[in-house]
N, C-alpha and C positions, 0 to 999 in steps of 0.2 A: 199446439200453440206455435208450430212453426208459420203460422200465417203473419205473427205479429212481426217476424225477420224481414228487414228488407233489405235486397243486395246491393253490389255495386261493381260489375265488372271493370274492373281497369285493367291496362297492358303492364303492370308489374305486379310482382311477389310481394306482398305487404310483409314486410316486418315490423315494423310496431305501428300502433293505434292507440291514441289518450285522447280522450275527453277534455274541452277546455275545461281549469276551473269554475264554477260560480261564482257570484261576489258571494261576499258575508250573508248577506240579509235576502239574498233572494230566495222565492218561492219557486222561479219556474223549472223545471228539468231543461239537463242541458241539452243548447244545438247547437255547437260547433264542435267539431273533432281533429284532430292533424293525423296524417298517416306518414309512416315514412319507408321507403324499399330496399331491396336488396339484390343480389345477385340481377341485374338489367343492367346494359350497358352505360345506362342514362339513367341514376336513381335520382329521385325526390323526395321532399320534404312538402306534401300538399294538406291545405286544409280546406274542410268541408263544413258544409250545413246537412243538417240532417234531412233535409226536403221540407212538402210545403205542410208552412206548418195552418195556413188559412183554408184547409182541405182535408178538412177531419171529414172521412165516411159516417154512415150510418151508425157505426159501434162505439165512433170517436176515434177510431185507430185513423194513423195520419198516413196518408197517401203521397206515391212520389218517392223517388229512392232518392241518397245523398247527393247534393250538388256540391260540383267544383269554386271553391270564391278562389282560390290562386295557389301557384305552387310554385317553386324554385329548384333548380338543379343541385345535387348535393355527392361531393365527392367521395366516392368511397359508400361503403354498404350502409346503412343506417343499423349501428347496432342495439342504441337503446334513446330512447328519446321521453323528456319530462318537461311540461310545461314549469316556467318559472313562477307566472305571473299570468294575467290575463293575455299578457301580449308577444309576452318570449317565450318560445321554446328553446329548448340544449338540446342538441344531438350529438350525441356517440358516433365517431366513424371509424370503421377497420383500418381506415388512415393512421388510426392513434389521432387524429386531430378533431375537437371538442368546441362547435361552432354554436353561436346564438345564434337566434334566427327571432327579429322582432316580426308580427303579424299585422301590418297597419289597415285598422279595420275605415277607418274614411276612404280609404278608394282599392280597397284588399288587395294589398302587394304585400309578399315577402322580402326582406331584406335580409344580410349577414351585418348585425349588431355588432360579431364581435368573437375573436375567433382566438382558439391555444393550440394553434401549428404543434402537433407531435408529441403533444401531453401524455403519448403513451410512446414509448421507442425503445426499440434492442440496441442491446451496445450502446449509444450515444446520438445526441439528438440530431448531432450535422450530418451522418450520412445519411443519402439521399433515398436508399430503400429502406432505412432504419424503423420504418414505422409500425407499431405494435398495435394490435385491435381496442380499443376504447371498448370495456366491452359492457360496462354500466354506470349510470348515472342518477345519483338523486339531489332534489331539490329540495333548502329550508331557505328563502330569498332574503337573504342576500348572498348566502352560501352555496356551493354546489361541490360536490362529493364526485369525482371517478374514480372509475377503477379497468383495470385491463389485461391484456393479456401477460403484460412485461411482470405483473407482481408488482404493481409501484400503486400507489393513492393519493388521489392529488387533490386539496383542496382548493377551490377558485373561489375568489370574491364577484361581483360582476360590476364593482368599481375600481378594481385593480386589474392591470395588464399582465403580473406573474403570479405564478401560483404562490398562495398566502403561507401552505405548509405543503409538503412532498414527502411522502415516506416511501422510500426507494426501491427498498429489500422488504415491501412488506411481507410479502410470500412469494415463496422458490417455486409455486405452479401458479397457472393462471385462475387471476380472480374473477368470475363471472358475474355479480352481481354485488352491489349494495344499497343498504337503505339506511336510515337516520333509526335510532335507538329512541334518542331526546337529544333536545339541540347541542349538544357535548359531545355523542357517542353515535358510533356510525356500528355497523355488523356486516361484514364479509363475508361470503360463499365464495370456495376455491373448487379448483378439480382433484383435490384429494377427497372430500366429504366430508370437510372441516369449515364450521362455520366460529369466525374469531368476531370478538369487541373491541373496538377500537376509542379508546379515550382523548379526544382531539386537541384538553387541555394538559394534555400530558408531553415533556418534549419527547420523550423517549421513543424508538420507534418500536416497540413490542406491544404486542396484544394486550389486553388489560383481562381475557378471557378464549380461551380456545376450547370449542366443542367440537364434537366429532363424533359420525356414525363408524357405530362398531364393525368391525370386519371388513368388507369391503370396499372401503375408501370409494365408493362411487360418487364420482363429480357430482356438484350440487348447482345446477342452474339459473335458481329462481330464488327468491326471499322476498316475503312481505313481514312485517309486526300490526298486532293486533292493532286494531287505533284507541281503545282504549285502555287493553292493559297490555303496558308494553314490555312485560317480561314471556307474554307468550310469541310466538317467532314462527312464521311457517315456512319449509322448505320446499324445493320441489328438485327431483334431479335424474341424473342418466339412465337409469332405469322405471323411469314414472313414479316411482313410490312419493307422498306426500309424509311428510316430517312434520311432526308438530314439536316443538322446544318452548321447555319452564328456564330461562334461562338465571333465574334463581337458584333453582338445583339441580345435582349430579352436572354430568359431560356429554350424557348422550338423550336423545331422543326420549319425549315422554311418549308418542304416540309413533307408530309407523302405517301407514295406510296404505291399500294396493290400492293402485290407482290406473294410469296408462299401462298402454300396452312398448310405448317408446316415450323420449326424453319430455320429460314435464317443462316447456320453456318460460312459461311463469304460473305465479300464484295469486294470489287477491285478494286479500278480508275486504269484503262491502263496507267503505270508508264509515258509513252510519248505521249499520246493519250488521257488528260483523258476526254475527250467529252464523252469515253468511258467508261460503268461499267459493271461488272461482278459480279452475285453473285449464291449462291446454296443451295443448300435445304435436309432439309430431305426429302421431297416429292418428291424428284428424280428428280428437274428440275434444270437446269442452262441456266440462263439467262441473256442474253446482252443486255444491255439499250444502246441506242445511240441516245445521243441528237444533234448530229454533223449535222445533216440536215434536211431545212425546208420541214416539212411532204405535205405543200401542191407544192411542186415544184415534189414531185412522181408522175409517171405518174400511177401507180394504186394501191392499199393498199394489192394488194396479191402478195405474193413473193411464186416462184419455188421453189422445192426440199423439199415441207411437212412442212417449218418451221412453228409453229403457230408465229403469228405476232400479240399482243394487240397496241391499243394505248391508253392512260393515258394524260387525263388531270391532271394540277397540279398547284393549285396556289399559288405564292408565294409573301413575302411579301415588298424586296426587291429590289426596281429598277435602285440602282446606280450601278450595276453591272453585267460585261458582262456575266462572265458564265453562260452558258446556262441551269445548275445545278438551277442558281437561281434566272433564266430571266424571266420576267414578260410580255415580249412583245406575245401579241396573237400569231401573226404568228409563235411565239416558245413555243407555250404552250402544244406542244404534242412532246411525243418522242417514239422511235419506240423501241420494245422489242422483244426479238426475243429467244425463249428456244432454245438453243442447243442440246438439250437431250429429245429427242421425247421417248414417252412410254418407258423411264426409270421406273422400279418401287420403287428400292430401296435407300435410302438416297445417296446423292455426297456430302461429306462430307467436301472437299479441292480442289480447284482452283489456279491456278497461270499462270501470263500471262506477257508474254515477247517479245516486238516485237509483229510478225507476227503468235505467239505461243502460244497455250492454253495447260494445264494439268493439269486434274482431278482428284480425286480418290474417289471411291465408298466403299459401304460395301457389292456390290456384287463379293466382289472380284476382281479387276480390275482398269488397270489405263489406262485413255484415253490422246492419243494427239492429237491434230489437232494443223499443222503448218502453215497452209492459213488460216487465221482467215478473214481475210481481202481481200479475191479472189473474 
């Protein structure tokens, strides 16, 4: 199925890649995507079309790699980047500074909308090397959530010029990732291998919830929550292993799963799909977990087209619940995995998936799409 991939050489290391949103009501899969880089002298912030879409071959697969509609220069590394809306994007920079970036699609030009100079910083925000990595960002519009190297959380409105709240000291290592709970409650990943909750109408600046993998405190990378039940939570971190969390009980980990062979840099439940996960590696793999059916109703455990295919026992401790994430029943105790990315060698650093559409990016230069995910 690697025939339905198509690339995209560019002269920089992609670090992240998102999907524009949909509207509400639409039916078509999406074509627009933004990439954003790292490590290049000159990083950007460019968005794409997926190619032509009036150029469906024979199979219906559509012909034609990603085109460029416009890009902007963007200081500092891009460390994580979230569409707002259809038209703004927020980027994360190693700056510590956390820039909009509206996408004006009548004659496609990037602009900076709107900017929070140093919303991450060591020691204090006026000295001039002060600045601390921005190192995640999520979006509920009108709100926006960082987080960063300094241990600080900041929330921004995108009608107000300061930050709306600030929690300073929230953790004494750096925070690498967050995501929204429910529009109240946000959930942190640090470099200890503690993942905290964060209650936003709360004034207090402590955790409302701290988990944490047993033993080895290994930094925790990634975090996505389920999109429909969102007390299950997935991790992803320095040693590849993927983390599933019932953050209704116990502290630690309902599931632990071997996964990479080096640092898991994100995770994914398939926004509409999420039987479905995605995640990627420094080890150049990406991989689809799908728990969506019982393995022994296959008629054979090898699949066509070169995919390697593991399967993964996994026990969990949870039986009043149906996700298959955290199902205890044997005939669901295996799920199928399947790399996408055969003899990759170099890190995929960003993932994102929409529909029936996946999009990658590497630090070999290059951004991948496949839009039959599901053929």
């Amino acid at each position: 199925a690697m025939e339905d991939v198509c690339a995209k050489f560019v002269s920089q290391k992609i670090s992240k890649a998102r999907w524009r949103p949909l509207p509400a009501a639409a039916l078509q899969p999406p074509d627009i995507f933004a990439t954003g880089s790292w490590d290049n002298e000159d990083n950007r912030i460019s968005v794409w079309s997926v190619g032509d879409l009036g150029n469906a071959g024979l199979n219906g697969e559509y012909q034609g790699e990603p085109q460029l509609l416009c890009d902007i220069r963007h200081n500092g590394d891009v460390m994580d980047m979230q569409f707002l809306d259809q038209e703004r994007i927020v980027v994360a920079s190693s700056t510590g500074t956390v820039t909009v970036f509206r996408h004006h699609q009548n004659n496609q030009t990037l602009s900076a909308n709107q900017r929070w100079e140093k919303a991450h910083y060591h020691v204090d925000q006026d000295t001039s090397c002060g600045g601390a990595a921005c190192t995640g960002v999520i979006c509920n519009k009108p709100e926006i959530v960082t987080v960063g190297e300094d241990g600080r959380i900041n929330l921004f409105r995108t009608d107000q010029k300061d930050a709306v709240r600030t929690i300073d000291n929230a953790d004494s290592s750096t925070l690498h990732a967050v995501t929204f709970l429910r529009t109240t409650e946000i959930l942190t990943v640090n470099s200890i291998g503690q993942l905290k909750i964060w209650d936003l109408r709360q004034q207090r600046n402590e955790p409302s919830q701290i988990f944490s993998l047993t033993g080895d405190r290994v930094p925790l990378h990634c975090v996505d929550r389920h999109p429909n039940q969102q007390h299950i939570v997935a991790t992803g971190g320095q040693d590849g292993m993927l983390s599933i969390w019932d953050i209704r009980q116990g502290t630690m980990p309902v599931s632990l799963l071997n996964a990479h062979e080096a640092e898991m840099w994100e995770v994914h439940f398939h926004p509409s799909n999420p039987d479905h996960l995605f995640t990627c590696s420094e080890d150049g793999s990406l991989w689809h977990w799908d728990t969506s059916t019982d393995i022994s109703e296959k008629p054979s455990f090898l699949h066509q087209g070169g995919r390697s295919t593991a399967y993964f026992s996994h026990n969990t401790i949870n039986q009043s619940v149906v996700s298959a994430w955290l199902s205890n029943d044997p005939t669901k105790d295996r799920m199928e995995i399947t790399n996408l990315v055969p003899n990759q060698t170099l890190s995929v650093n960003s993932l994102d998936i929409l529909g029936p559409c996946l999009v990658y990016g590497t630090d070999a230069e290059a951004i991948y799409v496949n839009r039959q995910l599901f053929a």
